[in-house]
C-alpha positions, -999 to 999 in steps of 0.1 A, spaced: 336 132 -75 369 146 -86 382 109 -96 350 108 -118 353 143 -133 390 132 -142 376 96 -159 353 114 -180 380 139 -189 407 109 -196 376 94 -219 371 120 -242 407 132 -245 413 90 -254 423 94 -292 415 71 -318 446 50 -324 466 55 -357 499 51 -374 520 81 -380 523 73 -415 550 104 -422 571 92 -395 571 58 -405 580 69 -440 609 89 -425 622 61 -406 621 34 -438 635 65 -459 666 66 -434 668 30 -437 667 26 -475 687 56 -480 716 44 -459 716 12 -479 712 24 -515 731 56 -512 759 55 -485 762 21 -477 771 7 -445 800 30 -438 799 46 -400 776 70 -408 756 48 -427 753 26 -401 742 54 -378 717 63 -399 700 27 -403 696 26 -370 683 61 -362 659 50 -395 650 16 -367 645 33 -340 621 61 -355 600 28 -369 598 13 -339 587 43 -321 560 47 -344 547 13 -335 547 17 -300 533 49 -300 508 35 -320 503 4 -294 501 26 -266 476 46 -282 455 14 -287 461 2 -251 446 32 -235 418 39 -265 406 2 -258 405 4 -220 386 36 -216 354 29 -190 325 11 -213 303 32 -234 274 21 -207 291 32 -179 295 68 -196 263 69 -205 248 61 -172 273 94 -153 255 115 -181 218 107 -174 226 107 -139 243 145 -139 217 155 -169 189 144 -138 203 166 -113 189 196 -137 155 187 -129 156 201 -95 178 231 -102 150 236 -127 129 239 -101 144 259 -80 150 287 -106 115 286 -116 110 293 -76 91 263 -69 86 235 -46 81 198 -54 47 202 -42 41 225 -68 43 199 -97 17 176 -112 40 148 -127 80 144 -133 101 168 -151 114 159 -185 147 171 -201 154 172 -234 192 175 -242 210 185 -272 251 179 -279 273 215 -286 303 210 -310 308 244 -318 321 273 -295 303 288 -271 307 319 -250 318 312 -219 336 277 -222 362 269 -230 376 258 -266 395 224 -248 367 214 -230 344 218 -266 348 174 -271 333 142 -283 345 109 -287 333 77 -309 317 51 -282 325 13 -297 291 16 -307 297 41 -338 279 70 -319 297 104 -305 292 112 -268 298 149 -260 311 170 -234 289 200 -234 252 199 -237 228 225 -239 199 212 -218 160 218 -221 140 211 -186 102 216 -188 84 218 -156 48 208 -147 23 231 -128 -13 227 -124 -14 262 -141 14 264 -166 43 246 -181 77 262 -167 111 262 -187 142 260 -178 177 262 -201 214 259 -197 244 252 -217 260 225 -198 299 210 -193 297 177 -185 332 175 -180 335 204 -150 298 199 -139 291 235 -146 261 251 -161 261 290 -179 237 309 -206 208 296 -178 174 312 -186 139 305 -176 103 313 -183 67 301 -180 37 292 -203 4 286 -203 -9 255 -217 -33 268 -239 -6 287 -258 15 256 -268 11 256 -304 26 224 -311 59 199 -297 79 181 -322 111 170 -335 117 188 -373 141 195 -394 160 229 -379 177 256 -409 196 273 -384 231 268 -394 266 256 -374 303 256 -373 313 225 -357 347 228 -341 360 206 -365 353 231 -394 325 219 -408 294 233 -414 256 223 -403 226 233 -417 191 213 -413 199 197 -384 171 173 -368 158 196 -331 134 194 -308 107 226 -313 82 236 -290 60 265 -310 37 294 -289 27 322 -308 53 344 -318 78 324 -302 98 287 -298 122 271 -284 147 247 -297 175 225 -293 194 209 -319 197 169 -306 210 150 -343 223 154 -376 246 126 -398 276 152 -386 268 150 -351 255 112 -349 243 113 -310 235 77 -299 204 63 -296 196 70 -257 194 105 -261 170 101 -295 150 82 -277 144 102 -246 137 132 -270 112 111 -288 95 97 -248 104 138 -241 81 151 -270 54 120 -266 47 134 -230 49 168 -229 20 164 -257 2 142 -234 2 166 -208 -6 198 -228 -32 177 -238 -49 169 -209 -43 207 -197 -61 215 -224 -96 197 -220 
């Protein structure tokens, strides 16, 4: 467990690869400066080649960079660790909500939502995302939405979740009755955010579920945020069943 806890870690901390352009600047200034202005004298010479050697080290920085960027685990296999962990919250779900397996009427859904801005209680460093090959950001803390099913009522479970520590705080629960639900959809949020990297959210795309007097959300996309496609779409299968069953509770 530790091993995978450290290659989900090494992912995320993986940075983009890119050339240091003021140190490569420094280095060719060196070099041109030596030529144009001292000449090759001693010192001139020492200089060209402190100029080389600050060039070159840019590069293979630079390569290094690329090498370990370009052989992080595949964006499938890092997906798969997160639905698999994200599962495990169905049953702590149910145990919070002090029930038994017997006590449900069909399979919990979750509904999960990235965090890029700070959050009481974790820490700043572990507060990370990192661009998948396929354009989309994975993220390291999640604040995660369980709903339960009971024959009498519709059970809810919360947390704010790191991923990278397998760690869950902020955990709250409570219960409804079906006949309260006053609606389940995915809308357009106003709330606003500070991401980490300084910039600011507001309208953000969540997932609302509306009783009287009360709702509860979780943001799960916004063009800042760009969350891949596989956690969209088990919002969108998320929202399609908890209707279903509200529903049919309903009748």
């Amino acid at each position: 467990m530790e091993k995978t806890r450290e290659k989900i870690r090494e992912w995320f901390e993986a940075e983009e690869p890119k050339v240091s352009v003021n140190g490569f600047l420094v280095g060719v200034a060196l070099m041109l400066g030596t030529y144009f202005l001292i000449g090759f004298s001693t010192l001139g010479w020492v200089l060209f080649i402190i100029g080389l050697l600050i060039v070159i080290g840019v590069f293979v920085i630079y390569f290094a960079m690329t090498n370990e960027y370009e052989n992080r685990l595949p964006d499938k296999q890092i997906d798969e660790w997160l639905l698999k962990d994200m599962q495990k919250h169905s049953q702590i779900a149910v145990e919070k909500l002090g029930l038994n397996t017997n006590d449900l009427i069909r399979e919990s859904l979750i509904v999960p939502g990235p965090i890029y801005w700070n959050v009481s209680g974790f820490s700043e460093e572990d507060i990370l995302r990192n661009k998948g090959k396929d354009g989309f950001f994975r993220y390291a803390i999640w604040r995660l939405q369980v709903f339960v099913f009971t024959e009498n009522f519709l059970g809810s479970y919360q947390c704010d979740y790191n991923w990278l520590n397998d760690t869950s705080i902020n955990e709250s629960t409570n219960e409804f009755f079906y006949k309260d639900v006053v609606s389940v959809k995915t809308d357009s949020d106003s709330s606003a955010y500070n991401l980490v990297d300084g910039v600011k959210i507001e309208h953000a795309q969540a997932f609302q579920l509306n009783l009287p007097g009360d709702s509860i959300k979780v943001v799960i996309n916004h063009n800042n945020l760009k969350t891949s496609s596989l956690i969209t779409n088990k919002v969108d299968q998320a929202v399609q069943n908890i209707r279903s069953t509200i529903r049919e509770k309903k009748m």
